[in-house]
matplotlib code that plots the C-alpha trace (Angstrom):
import matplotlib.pyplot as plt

x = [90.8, 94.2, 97.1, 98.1, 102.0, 104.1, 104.7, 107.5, 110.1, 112.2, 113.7, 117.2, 120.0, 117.3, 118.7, 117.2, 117.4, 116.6, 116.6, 117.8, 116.6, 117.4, 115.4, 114.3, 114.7, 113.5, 115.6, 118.0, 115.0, 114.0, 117.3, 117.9, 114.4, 114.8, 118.5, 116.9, 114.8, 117.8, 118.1, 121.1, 119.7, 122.0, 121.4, 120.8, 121.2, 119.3, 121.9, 122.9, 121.8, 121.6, 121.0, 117.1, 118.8, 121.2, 118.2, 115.3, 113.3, 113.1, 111.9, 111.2, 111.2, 109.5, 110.8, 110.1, 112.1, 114.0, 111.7, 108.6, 108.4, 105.8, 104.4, 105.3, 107.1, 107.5, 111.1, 112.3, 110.3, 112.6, 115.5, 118.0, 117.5, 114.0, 114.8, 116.1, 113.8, 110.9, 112.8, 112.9, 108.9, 108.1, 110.6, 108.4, 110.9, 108.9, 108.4, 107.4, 106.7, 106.5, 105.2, 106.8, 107.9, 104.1, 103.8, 106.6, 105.3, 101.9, 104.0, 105.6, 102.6, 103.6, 100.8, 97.4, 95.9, 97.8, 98.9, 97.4, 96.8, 94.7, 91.4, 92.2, 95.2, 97.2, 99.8, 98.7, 101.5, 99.5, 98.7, 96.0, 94.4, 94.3, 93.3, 94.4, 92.5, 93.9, 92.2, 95.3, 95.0, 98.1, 98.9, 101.7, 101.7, 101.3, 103.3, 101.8, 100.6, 100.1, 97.8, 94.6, 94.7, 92.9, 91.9, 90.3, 86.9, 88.7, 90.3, 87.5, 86.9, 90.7, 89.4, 88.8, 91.8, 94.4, 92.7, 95.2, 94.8, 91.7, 91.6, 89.2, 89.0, 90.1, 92.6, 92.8, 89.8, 91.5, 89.2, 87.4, 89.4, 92.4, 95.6, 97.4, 97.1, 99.0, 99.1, 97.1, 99.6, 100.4, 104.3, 104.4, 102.8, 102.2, 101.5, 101.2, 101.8, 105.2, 105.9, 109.5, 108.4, 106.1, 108.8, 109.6, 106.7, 108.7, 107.7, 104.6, 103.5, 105.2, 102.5, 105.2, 107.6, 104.3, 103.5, 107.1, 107.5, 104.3, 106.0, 108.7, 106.7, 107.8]
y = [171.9, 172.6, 170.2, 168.2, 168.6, 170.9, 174.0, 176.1, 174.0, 173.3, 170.0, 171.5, 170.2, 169.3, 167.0, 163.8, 161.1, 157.4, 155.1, 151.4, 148.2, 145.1, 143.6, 146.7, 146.0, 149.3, 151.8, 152.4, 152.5, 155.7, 156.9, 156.9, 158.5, 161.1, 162.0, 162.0, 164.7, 166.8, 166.3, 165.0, 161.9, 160.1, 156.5, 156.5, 152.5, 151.3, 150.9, 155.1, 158.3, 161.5, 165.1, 166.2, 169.4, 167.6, 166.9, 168.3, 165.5, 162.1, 158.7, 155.3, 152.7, 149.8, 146.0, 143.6, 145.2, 143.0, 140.0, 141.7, 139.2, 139.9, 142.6, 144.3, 146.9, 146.4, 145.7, 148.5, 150.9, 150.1, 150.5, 153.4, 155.4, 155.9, 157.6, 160.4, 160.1, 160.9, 164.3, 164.9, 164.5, 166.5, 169.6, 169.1, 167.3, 166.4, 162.5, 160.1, 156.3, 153.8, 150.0, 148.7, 152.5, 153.4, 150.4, 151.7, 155.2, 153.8, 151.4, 154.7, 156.3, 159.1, 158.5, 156.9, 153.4, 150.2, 147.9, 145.0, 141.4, 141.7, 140.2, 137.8, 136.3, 136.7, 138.8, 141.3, 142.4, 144.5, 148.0, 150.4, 153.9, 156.1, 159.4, 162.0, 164.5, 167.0, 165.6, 164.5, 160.5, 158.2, 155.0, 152.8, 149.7, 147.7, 144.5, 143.5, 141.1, 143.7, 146.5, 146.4, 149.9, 150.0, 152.9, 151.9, 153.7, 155.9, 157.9, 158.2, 161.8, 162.3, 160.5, 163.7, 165.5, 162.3, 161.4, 160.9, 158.6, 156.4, 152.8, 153.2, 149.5, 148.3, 145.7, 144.9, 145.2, 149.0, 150.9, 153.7, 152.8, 154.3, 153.7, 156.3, 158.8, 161.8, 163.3, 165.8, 168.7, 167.5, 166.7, 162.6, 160.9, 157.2, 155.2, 151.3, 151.9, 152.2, 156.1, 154.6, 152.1, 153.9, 156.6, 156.3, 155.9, 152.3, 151.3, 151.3, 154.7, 157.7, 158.9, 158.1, 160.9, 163.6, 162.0, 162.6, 166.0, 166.9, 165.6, 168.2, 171.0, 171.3]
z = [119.7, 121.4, 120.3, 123.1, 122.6, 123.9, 121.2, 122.2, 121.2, 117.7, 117.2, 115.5, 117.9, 121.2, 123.3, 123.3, 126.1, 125.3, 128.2, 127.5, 129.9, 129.4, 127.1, 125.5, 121.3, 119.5, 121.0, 117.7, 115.7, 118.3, 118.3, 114.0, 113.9, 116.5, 114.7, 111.3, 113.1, 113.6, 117.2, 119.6, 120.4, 122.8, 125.1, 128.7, 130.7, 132.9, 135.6, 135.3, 136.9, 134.8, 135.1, 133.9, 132.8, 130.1, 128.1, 126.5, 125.7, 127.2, 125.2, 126.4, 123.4, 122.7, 123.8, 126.3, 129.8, 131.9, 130.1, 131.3, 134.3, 137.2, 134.9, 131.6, 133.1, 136.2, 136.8, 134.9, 136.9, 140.0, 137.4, 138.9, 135.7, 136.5, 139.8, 137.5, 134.7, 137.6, 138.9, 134.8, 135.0, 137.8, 136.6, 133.2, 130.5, 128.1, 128.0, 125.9, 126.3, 123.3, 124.1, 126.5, 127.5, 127.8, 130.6, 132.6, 132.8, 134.3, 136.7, 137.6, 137.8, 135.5, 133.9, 134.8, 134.5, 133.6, 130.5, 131.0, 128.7, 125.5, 125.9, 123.1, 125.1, 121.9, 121.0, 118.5, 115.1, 112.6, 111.4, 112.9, 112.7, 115.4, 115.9, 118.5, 120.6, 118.2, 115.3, 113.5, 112.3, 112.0, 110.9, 112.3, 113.7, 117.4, 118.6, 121.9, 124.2, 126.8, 125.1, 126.9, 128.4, 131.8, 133.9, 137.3, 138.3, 140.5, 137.9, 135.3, 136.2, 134.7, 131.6, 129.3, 130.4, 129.8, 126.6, 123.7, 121.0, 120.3, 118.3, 115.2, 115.9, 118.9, 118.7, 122.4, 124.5, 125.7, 127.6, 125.5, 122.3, 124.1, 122.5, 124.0, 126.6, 128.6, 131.9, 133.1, 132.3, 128.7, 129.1, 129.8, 126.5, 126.3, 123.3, 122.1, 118.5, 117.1, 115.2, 114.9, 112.8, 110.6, 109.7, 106.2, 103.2, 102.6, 105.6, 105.0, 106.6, 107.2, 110.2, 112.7, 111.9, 112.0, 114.8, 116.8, 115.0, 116.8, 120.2, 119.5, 118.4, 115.1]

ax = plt.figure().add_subplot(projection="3d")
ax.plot(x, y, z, "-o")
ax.set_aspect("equal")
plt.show()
């Protein structure tokens, strides 16, 4: 089965954009991983424009945007940064959205479905397995209360085609397993576990750092 990530690229010296809300709380914890990586890893706020051709790759980090009031996500998807990330999407940056990064794509509609509360009610803090469409398995862990991925019956046709990373147990209630998933053209990615904290063999797993070397075709 095809890889799902983008394979023409090397990660020596790419230039890596990491967008910043307020409220967002992982995003040096992207930004040390994607520099131990080798690549130019550099902020982008919230409140700032930028030019889709200054970068390579774009990231979204984990956190809880702009206090994740009306929905996880939501604000920040109105944020002016977003109206350059989306010009970065269409002209086919490669993307990818972590936690709370992964809900702002699907308010943005870059990718499909929505983020919505775990059936439990609780907030979930542990380790899981998941396994991509690529066959490749990873641990790393979650930290949400917003995990339950939801795709409405409209889009269930796309299902097969956005498919990314299944649950071997579902923590959440998510809708087939799904834990992460990609648009239909394989260049936005969206993911509830953390890679960025499951980078170093101390940290309990080093699947993270396969998992983002895969996201810049190494």
């Amino acid at each position: 089965m095809e890889a799902s990530f983008p394979t023409n690229a090397t990660s020596k010296n790419k230039r890596v954009g990491v967008l910043r809300f307020l409220g967002t709380n992982c995003d040096l914890d992207t930004l040390k991983a994607f520099t131990a990586l080798g690549c130019e890893a550099r902020y982008l706020w919230w409140e700032d424009h930028f030019d889709p051709e200054d970068f390579d790759y774009l990231v979204l980090p984990g956190g809880f945007s702009h206090g994740d009031y009306l929905r996880s996500g939501a604000f920040a998807a109105q944020a002016p940064v977003c109206e350059s990330l989306m010009k970065a999407i269409d002209q086919g940056v490669p993307t990818l959205g972590i936690c709370n990064g992964f809900q702002i794509l699907c308010e943005l509609g870059a990718l499909p479905g929505a983020l919505v509360s775990n059936t439990s009610g609780r907030f979930k803090d542990f380790w899981v397995r998941v396994k991509s469409n690529s066959g490749a398995t990873y641990k790393m862990p979650i930290a949400h209360g917003d995990g339950r991925y939801f795709l409405p019956p409209s889009q269930i046709d796309k299902l097969d085609t956005i498919s990314w990373l299944t649950y071997e147990a579902n923590p959440n209630g998510s809708f087939q397993d799904l834990a992460g998933v990609k648009n239909e053209k394989s260049t936005v990615f969206g993911l509830m576990p953390h890679p960025e904290r499951a980078f170093h063999d101390w940290m309990g797993s080093s699947d993270g750092k396969k998992l983002l070397e895969e996201f810049l075709g190494v």
